[in-house]
ChimeraX commands (.cxc) that place a marker at each C-alpha (Angstrom):
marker #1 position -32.20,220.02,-116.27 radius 0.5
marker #1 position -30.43,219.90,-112.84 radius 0.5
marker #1 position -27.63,217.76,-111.77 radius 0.5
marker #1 position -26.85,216.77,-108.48 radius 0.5
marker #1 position -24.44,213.98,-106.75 radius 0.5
marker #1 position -25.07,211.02,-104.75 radius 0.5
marker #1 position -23.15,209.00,-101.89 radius 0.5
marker #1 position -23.51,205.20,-102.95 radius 0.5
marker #1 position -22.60,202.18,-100.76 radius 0.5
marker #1 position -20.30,199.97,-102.50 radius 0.5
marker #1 position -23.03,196.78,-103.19 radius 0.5
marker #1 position -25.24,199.26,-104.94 radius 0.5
marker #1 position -22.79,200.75,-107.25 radius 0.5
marker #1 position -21.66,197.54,-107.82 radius 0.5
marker #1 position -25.26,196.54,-108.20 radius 0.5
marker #1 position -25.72,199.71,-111.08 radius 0.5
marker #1 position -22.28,198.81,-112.76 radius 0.5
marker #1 position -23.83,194.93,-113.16 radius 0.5
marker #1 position -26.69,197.00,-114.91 radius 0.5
marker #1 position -24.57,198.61,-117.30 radius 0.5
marker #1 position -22.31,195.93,-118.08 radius 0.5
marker #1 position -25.84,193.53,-118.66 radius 0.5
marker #1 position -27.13,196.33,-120.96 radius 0.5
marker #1 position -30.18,196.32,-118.70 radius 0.5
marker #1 position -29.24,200.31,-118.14 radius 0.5
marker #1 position -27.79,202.70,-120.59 radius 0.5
marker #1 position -26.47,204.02,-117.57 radius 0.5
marker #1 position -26.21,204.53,-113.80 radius 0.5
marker #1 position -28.28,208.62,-114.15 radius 0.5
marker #1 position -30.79,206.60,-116.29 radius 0.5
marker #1 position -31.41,203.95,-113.42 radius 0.5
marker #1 position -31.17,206.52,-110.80 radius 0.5
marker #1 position -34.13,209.06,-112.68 radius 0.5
marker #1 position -36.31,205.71,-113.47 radius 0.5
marker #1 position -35.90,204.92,-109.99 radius 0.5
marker #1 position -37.63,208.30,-108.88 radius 0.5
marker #1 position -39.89,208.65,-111.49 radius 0.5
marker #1 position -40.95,205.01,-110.53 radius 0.5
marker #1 position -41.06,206.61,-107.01 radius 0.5
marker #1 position -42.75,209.30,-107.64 radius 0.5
marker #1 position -45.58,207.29,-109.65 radius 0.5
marker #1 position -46.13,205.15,-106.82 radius 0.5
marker #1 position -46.58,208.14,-104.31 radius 0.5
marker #1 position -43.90,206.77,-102.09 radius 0.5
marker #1 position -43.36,210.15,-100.39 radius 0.5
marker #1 position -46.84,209.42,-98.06 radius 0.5
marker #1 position -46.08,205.67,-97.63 radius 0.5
marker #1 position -45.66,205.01,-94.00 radius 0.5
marker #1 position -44.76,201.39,-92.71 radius 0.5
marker #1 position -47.74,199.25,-94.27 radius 0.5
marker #1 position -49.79,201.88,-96.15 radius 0.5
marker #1 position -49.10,202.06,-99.81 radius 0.5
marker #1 position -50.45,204.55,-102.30 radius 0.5
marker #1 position -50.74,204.83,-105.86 radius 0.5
marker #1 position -51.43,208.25,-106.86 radius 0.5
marker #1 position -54.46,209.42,-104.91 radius 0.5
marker #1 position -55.19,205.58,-104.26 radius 0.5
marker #1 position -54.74,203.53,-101.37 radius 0.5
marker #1 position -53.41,200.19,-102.27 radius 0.5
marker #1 position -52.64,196.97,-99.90 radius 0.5
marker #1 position -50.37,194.46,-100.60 radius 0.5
marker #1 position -51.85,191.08,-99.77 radius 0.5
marker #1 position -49.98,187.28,-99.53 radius 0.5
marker #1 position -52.18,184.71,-101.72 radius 0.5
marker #1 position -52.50,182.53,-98.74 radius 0.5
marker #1 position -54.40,185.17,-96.68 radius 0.5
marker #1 position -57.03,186.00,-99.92 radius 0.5
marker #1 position -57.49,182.09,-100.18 radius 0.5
marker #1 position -58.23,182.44,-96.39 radius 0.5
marker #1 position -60.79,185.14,-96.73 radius 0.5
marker #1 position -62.55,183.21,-100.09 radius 0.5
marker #1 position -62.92,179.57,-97.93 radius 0.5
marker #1 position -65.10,181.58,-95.51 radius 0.5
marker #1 position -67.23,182.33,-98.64 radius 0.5
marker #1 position -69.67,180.09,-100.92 radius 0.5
marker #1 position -68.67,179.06,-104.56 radius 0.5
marker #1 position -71.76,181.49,-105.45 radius 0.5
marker #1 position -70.62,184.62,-102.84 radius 0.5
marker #1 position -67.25,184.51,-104.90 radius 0.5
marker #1 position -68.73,184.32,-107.83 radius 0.5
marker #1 position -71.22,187.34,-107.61 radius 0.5
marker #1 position -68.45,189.26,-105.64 radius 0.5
marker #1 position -67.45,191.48,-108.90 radius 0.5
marker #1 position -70.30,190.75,-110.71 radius 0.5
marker #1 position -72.53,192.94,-108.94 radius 0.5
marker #1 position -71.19,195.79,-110.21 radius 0.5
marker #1 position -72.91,197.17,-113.54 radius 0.5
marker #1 position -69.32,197.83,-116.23 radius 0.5
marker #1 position -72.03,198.63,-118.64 radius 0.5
marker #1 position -72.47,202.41,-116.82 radius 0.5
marker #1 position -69.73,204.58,-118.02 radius 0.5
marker #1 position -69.22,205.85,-114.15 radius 0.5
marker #1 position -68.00,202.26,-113.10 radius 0.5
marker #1 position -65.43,202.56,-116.06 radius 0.5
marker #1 position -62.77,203.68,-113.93 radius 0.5
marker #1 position -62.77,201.03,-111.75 radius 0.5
marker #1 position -61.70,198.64,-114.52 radius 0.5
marker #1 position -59.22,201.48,-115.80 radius 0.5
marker #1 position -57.55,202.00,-112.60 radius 0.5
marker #1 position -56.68,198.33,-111.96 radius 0.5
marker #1 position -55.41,198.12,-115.25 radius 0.5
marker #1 position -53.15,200.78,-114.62 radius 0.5
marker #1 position -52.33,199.37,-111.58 radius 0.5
marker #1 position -51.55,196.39,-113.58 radius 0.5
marker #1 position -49.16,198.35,-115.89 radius 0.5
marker #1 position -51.22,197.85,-118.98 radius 0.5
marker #1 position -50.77,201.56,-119.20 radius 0.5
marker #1 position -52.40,205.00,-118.35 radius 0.5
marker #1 position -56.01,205.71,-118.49 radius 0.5
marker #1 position -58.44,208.43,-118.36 radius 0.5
marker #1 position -61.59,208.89,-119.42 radius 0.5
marker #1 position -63.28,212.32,-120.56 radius 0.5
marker #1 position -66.85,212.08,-121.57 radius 0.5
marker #1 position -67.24,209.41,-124.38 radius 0.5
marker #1 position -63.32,209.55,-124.95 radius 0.5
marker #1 position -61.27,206.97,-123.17 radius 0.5
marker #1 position -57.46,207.75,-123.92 radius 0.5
marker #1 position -54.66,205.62,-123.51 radius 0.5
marker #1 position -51.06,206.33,-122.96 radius 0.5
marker #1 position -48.05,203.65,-122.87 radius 0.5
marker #1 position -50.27,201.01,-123.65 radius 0.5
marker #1 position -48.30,197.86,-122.94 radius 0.5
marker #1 position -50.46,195.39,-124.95 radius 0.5
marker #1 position -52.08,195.62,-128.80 radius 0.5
marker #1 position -54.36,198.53,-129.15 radius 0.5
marker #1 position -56.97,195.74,-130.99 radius 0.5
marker #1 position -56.21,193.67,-127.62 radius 0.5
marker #1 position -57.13,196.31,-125.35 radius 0.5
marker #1 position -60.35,197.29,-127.60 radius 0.5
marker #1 position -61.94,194.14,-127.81 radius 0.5
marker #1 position -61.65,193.52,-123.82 radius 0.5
marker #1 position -62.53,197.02,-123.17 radius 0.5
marker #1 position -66.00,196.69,-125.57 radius 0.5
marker #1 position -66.39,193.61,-124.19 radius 0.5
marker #1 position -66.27,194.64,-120.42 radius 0.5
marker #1 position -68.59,198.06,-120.61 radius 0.5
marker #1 position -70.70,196.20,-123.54 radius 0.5
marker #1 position -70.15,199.36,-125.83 radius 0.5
marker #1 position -68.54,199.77,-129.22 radius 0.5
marker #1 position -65.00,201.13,-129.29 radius 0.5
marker #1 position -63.48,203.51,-132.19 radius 0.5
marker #1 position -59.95,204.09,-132.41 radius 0.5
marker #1 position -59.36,206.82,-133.12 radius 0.5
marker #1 position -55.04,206.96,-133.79 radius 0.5
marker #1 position -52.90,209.87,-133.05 radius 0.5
marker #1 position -49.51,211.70,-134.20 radius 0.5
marker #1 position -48.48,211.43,-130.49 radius 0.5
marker #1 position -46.62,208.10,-130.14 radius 0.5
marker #1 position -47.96,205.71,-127.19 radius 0.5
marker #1 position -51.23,207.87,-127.16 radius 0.5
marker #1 position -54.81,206.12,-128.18 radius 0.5
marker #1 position -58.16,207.50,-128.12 radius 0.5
marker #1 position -60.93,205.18,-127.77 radius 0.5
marker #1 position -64.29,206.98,-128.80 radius 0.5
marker #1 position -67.28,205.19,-126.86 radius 0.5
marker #1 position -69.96,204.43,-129.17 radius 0.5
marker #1 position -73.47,202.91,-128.99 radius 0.5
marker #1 position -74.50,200.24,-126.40 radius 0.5
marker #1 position -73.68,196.59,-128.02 radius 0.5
marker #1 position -74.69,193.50,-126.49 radius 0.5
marker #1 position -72.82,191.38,-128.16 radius 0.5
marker #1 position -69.72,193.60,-128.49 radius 0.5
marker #1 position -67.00,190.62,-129.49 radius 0.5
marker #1 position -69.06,190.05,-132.64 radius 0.5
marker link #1:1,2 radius 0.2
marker link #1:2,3 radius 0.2
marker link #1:3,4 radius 0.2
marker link #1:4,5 radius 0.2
marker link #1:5,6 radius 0.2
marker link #1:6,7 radius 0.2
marker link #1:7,8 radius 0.2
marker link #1:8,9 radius 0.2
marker link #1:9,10 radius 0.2
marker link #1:10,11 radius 0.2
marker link #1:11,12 radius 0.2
marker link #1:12,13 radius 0.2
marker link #1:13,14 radius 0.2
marker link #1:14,15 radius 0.2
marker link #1:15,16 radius 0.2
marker link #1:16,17 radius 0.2
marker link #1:17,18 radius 0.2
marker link #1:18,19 radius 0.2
marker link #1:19,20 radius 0.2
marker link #1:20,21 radius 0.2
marker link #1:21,22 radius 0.2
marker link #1:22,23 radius 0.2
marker link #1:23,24 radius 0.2
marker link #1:24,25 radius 0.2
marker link #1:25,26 radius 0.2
marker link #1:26,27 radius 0.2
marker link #1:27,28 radius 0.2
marker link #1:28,29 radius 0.2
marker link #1:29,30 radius 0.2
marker link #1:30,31 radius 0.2
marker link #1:31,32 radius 0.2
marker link #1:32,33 radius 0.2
marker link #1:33,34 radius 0.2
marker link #1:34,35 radius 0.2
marker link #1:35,36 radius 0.2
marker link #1:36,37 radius 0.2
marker link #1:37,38 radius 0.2
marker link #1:38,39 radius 0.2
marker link #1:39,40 radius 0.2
marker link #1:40,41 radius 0.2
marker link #1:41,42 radius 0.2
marker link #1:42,43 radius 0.2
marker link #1:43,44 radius 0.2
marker link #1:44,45 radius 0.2
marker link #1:45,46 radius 0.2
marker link #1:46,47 radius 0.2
marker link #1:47,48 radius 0.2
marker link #1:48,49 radius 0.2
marker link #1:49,50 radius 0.2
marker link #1:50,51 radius 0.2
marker link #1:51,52 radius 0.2
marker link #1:52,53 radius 0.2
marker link #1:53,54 radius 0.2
marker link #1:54,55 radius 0.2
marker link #1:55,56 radius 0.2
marker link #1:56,57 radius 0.2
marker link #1:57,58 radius 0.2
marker link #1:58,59 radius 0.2
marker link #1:59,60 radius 0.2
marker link #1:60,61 radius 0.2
marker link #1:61,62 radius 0.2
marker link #1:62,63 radius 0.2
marker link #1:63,64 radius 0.2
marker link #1:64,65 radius 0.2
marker link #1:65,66 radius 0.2
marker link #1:66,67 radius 0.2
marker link #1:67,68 radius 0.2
marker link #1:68,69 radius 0.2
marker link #1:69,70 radius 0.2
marker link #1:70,71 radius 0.2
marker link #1:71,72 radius 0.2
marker link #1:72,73 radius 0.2
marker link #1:73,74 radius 0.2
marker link #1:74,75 radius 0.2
marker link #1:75,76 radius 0.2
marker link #1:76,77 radius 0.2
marker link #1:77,78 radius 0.2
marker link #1:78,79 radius 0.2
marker link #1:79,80 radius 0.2
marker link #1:80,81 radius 0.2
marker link #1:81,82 radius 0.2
marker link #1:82,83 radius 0.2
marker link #1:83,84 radius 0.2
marker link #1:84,85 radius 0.2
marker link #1:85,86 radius 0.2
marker link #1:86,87 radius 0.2
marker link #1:87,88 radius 0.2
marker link #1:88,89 radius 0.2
marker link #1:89,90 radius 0.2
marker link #1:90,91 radius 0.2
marker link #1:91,92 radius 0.2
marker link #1:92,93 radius 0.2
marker link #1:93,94 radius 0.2
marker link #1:94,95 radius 0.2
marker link #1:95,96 radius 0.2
marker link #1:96,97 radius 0.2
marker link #1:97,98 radius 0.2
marker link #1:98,99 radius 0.2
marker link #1:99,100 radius 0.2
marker link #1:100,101 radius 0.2
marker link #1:101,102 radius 0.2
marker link #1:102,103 radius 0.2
marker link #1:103,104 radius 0.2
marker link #1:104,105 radius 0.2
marker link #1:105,106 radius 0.2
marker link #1:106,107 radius 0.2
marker link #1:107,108 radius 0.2
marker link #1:108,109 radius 0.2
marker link #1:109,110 radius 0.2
marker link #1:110,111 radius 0.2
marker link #1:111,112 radius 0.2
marker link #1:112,113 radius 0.2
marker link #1:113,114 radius 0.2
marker link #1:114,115 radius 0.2
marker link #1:115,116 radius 0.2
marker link #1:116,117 radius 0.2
marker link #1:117,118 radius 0.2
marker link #1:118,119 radius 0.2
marker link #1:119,120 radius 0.2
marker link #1:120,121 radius 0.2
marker link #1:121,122 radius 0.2
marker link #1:122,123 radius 0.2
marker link #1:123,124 radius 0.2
marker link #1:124,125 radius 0.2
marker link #1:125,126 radius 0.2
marker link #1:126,127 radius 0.2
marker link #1:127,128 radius 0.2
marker link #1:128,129 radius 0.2
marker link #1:129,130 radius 0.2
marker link #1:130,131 radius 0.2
marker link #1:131,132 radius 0.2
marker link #1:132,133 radius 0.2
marker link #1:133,134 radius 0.2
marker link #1:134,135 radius 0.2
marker link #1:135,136 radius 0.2
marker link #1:136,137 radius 0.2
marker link #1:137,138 radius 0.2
marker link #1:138,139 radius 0.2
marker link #1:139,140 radius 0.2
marker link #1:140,141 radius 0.2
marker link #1:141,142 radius 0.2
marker link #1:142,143 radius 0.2
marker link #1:143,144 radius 0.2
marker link #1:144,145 radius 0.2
marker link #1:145,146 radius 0.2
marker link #1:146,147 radius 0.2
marker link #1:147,148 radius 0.2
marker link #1:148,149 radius 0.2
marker link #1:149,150 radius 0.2
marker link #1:150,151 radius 0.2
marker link #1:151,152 radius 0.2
marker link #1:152,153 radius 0.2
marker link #1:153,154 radius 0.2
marker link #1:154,155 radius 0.2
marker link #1:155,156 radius 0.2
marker link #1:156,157 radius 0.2
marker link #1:157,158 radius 0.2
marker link #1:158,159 radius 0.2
marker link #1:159,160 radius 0.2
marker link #1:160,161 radius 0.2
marker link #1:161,162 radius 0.2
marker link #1:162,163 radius 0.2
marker link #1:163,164 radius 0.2
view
């Protein structure tokens, strides 16, 4: 591991000591390398003033007010069929569903033939299993792992009604 120091202005030290004191850090290096890790994740190396990325992924920030706008020029039926339209129950649409979760923080996906693995998952395993096999309409194994935070999902057999 490499060290290397850093010029602070006075509100953000004071800003990293009120982290320390709180207990929310361990301490100021630990804030600093979650800060670029954190940075790194989100790609912020190719943002440029009002283009985001997430890995390889383009993502837009948007106000709620301005999505409300967009929906009121739509019917109640056009918003309804606007996701539904796409067919979760083909395993190349699973990523779409993955990604936004990980965008969501729920944790890291990928999928790799009829495995879908899991890393960091931030809610239940059984959770995440149930609204998995209910979304691609396929049954879920767990399969668990000696590596902690790491969960294999094995895709089974169709199942129509997957929550039963």
């Amino acid at each position: 591991m490499k060290a290397f120091t850093v010029d602070l202005d006075d509100d953000t030290y004071n800003y990293l000591e009120f982290l320390e004191r709180t207990r929310f850090i361990d301490s100021k290096g630990e804030a600093v390398r979650k800060a670029l890790a954190l940075f790194k994740k989100l790609s912020m190396h190719d943002w440029l003033p009002d283009i985001y990325r997430i890995g390889n992924n383009r993502i837009i920030l948007m106000d709620r007010g301005m999505l409300l706008d967009i929906f009121e020029l739509l019917t109640e039926f056009e918003i309804y069929r606007a996701f539904r339209d796409i067919d979760l129950t083909r395993p190349d649409n699973w990523m779409i569903v993955l990604k936004e979760l990980e965008n969501f923080g729920w944790g890291v996906f990928s999928r790799i033939g009829n495995e879908i693995k899991v890393e960091y998952c931030a809610v239940p395993t059984q959770y995440l299993r149930g609204y998995l096999e209910t979304m691609f309409k396929r049954e879920l194994e767990e399969h668990r792992t000696q590596v902690e935070d790491l969960t294999i999902f094995i895709v089974g057999e169709p199942k129509e009604e997957a929550w039963r």
